[in-house]
C-alpha positions as CSV (number, residue, x, y, z in Angstrom):
1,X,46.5,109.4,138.5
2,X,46.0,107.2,135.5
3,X,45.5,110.3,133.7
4,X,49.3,111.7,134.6
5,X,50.8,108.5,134.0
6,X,49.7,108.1,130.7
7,X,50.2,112.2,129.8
8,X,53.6,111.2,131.4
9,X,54.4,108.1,128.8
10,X,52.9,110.1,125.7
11,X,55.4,112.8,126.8
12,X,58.1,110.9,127.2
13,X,57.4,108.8,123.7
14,X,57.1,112.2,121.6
15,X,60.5,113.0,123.4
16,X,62.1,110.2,123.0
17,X,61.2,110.1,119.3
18,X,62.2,113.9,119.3
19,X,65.8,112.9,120.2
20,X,66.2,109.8,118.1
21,X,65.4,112.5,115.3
22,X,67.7,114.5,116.3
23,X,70.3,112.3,116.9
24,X,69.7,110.4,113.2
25,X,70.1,114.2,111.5
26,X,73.4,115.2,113.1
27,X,74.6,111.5,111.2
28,X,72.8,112.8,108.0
29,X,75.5,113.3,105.0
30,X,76.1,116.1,103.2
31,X,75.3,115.5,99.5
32,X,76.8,118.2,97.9
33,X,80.3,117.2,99.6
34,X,80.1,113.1,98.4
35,X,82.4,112.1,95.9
36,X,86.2,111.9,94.8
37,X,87.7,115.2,95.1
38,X,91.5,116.1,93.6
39,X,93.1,118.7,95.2
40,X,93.6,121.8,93.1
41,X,94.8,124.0,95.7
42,X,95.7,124.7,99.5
43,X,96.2,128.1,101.4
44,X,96.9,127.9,105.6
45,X,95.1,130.1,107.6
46,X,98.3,132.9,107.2
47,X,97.4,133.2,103.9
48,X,100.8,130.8,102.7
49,X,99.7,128.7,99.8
50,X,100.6,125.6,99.8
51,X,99.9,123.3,96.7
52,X,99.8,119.5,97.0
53,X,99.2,116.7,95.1
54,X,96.2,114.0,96.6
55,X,92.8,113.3,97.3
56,X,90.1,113.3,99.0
57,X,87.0,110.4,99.0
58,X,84.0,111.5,100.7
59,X,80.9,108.9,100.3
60,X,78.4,107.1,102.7
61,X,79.5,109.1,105.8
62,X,83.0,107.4,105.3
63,X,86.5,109.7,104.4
64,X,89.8,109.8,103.2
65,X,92.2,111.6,102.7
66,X,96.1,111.3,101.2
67,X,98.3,114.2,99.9
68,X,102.0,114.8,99.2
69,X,103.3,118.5,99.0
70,X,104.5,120.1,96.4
71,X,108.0,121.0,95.4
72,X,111.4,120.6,93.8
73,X,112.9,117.9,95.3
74,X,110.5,114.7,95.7
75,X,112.3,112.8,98.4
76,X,112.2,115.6,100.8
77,X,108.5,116.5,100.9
78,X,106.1,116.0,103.3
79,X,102.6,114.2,103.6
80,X,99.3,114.3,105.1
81,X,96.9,111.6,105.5
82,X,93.6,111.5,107.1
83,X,90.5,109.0,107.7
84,X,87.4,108.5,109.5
85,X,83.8,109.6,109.8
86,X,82.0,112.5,109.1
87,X,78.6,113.9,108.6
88,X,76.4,117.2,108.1
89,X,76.9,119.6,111.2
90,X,78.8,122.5,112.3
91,X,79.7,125.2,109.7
92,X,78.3,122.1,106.9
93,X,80.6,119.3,107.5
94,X,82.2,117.7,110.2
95,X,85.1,115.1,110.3
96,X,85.9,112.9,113.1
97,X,89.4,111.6,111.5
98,X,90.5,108.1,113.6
99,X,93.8,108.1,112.0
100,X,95.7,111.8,111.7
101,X,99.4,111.1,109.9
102,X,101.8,113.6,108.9
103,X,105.2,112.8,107.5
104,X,108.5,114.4,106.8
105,X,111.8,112.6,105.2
106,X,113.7,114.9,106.0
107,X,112.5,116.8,109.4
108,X,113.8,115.3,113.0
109,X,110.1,113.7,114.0
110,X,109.5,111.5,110.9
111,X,105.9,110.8,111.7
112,X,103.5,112.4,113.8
113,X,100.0,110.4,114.6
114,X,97.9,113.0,116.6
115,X,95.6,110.3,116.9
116,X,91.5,110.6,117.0
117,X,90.7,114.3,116.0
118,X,87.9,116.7,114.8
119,X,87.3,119.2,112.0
120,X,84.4,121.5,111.5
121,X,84.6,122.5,107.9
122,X,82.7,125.2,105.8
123,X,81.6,123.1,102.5
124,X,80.9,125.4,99.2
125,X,80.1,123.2,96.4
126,X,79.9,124.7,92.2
127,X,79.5,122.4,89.8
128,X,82.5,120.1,90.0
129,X,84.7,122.3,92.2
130,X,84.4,122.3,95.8
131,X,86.1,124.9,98.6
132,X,86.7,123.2,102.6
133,X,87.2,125.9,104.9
134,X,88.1,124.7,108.1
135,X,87.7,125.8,111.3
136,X,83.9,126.1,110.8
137,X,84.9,128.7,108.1
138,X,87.8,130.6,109.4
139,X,91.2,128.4,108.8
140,X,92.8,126.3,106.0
141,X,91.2,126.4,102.6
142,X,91.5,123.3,100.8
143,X,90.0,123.2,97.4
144,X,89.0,120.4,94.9
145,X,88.4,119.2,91.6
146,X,85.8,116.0,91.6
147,X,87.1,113.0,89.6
148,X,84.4,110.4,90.5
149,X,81.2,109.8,92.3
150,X,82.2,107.2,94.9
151,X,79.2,105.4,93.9
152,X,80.8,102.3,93.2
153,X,82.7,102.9,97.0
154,X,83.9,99.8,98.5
155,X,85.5,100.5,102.1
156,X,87.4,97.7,104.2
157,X,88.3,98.7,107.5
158,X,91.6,97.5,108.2
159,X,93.0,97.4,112.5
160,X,94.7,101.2,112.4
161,X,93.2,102.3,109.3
162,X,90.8,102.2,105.9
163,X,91.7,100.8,102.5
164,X,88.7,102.5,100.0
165,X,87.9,101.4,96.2
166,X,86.0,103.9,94.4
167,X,86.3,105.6,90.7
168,X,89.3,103.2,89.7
169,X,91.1,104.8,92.0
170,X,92.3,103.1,95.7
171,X,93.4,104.7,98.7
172,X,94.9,103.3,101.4
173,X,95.3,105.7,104.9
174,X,96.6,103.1,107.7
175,X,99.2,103.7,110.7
176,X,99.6,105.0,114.5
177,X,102.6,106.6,116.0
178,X,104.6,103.4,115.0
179,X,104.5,103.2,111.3
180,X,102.2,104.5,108.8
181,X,101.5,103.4,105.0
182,X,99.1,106.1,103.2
183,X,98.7,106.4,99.4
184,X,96.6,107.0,96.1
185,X,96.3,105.9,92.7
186,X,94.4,103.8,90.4
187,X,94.2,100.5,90.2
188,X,93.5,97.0,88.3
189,X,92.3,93.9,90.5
190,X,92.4,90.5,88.9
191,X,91.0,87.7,91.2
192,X,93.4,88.1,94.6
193,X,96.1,90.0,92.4
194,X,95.6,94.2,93.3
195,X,97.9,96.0,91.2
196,X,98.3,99.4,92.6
197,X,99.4,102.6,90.3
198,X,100.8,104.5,93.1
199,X,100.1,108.8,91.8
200,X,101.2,109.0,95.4
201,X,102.5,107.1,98.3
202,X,104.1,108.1,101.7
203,X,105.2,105.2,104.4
204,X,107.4,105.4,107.4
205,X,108.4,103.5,110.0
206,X,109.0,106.5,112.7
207,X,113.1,106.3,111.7
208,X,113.1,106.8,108.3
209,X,110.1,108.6,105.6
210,X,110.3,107.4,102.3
211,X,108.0,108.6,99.4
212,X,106.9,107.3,96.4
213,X,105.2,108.1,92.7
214,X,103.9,106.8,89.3
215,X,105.2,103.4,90.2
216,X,103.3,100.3,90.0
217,X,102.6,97.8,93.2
218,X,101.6,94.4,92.8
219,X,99.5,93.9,96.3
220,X,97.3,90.4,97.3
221,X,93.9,91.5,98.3
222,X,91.4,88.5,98.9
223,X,89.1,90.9,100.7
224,X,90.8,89.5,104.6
225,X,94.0,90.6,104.1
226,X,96.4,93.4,102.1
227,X,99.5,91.7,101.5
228,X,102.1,94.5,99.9
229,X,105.1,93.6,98.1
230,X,107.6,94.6,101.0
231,X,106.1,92.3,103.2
232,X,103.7,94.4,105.3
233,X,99.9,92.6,105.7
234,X,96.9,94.6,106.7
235,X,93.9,92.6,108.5
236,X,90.4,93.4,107.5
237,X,88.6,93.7,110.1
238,X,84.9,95.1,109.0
């Protein structure tokens, strides 16, 4: 009887540690994928190309994303903006995205916040380029052009969204179905004083879309609080 019930606790032990293994290498990250990524090209799973201007920060199973479409008349185009958590699984990587914004100035629904959502991506990595194929290989092709490391990352969590620093560059991915403020640039930080060189910026307020480029923000950032020049404040909360 003693016999079983020590067989029993070894078993259960080499299981347990068995899963915890498990468990830790489905949160592994994806090395090859880590870094600041500029898009360099986008084509939908119809084969329709669709080129856009933005980013993408992958680093310390943290990611971001913020992109404006391309085309002729600024004002009208639409946006994207992603960010969440992600890790090596699936097809290569997968993306759990807590904050999923799309914006339009000029179509009837303004902004759209599909909420939490999930991406299993295909991850090919030469050199400096990299090729996401989602839908574990099968869907949109989004392919990138890496302009920094991310070593230098630093991530604040704000309540609907993430603020990263990485490579010079910031960008900012925060909003629910009531307002979104998403954007990328580079930036300068002197003491509390975060001036922000928008490349691109998208914010709405669920009535109206408005976007913005090459123009320079002065924000307040003490590490507790964004404080942008219209007036908005985003709480740090981790």
């Amino acid at each position: 009887m003693h016999l079983f019930k020590r067989s029993y606790s070894v078993l259960f032990l080499a299981l347990s540690l068995l899963w915890a293994g498990s468990a830790a290498a489905e949160k592994t990250i994806l090395p090859e994928t880590e870094g600041l990524w500029e898009y360099t090209g986008l084509i939908t799973s119809s084969g329709e190309s669709l080129p856009l201007t933005g980013v993408f920060l992958i680093k310390d199973g943290i990611f971001l994303q913020q992109g404006i479409f391309n085309g002729e008349s600024f004002d009208d185009l639409g946006s994207m903006a992603h960010a969440g958590t992600c890790w090596a699984g699936g097809a290569g990587l997968v993306l759990k995205a807590n904050q999923t914004l799309s914006m339009s100035p000029v179509d009837d629904e303004k902004l759209s916040s599909a909420g939490v959502t999930d991406h299993d991506l295909k991850a090919t990595r030469k050199g400096d380029d990299l090729t996401l194929v989602f839908g574990a290989g099968t869907s949109t092709i989004q392919t990138f052009k890496r302009i920094g490391d991310g070593n230098d990352m630093r991530v604040y969590q704000l309540a609907d969204g993430t603020l990263a620093l990485s490579d010079g560059y910031f960008v900012l991915v925060t909003g629910s179905a009531q307002g979104a403020v998403t954007g990328y640039g580079k930036f300068d930080q002197a003491g509390d004083v975060l001036t922000l060189n928008v490349i691109r910026w998208s914010q709405s307020d669920g009535i109206t879309t408005r976007n913005l480029k090459d123009v320079s923000l002065k924000a307040f950032f003490d590490g507790k609080s964004l404080n942008l020049p219209d007036g908005k404040t985003f709480s740090v909360i981790n």
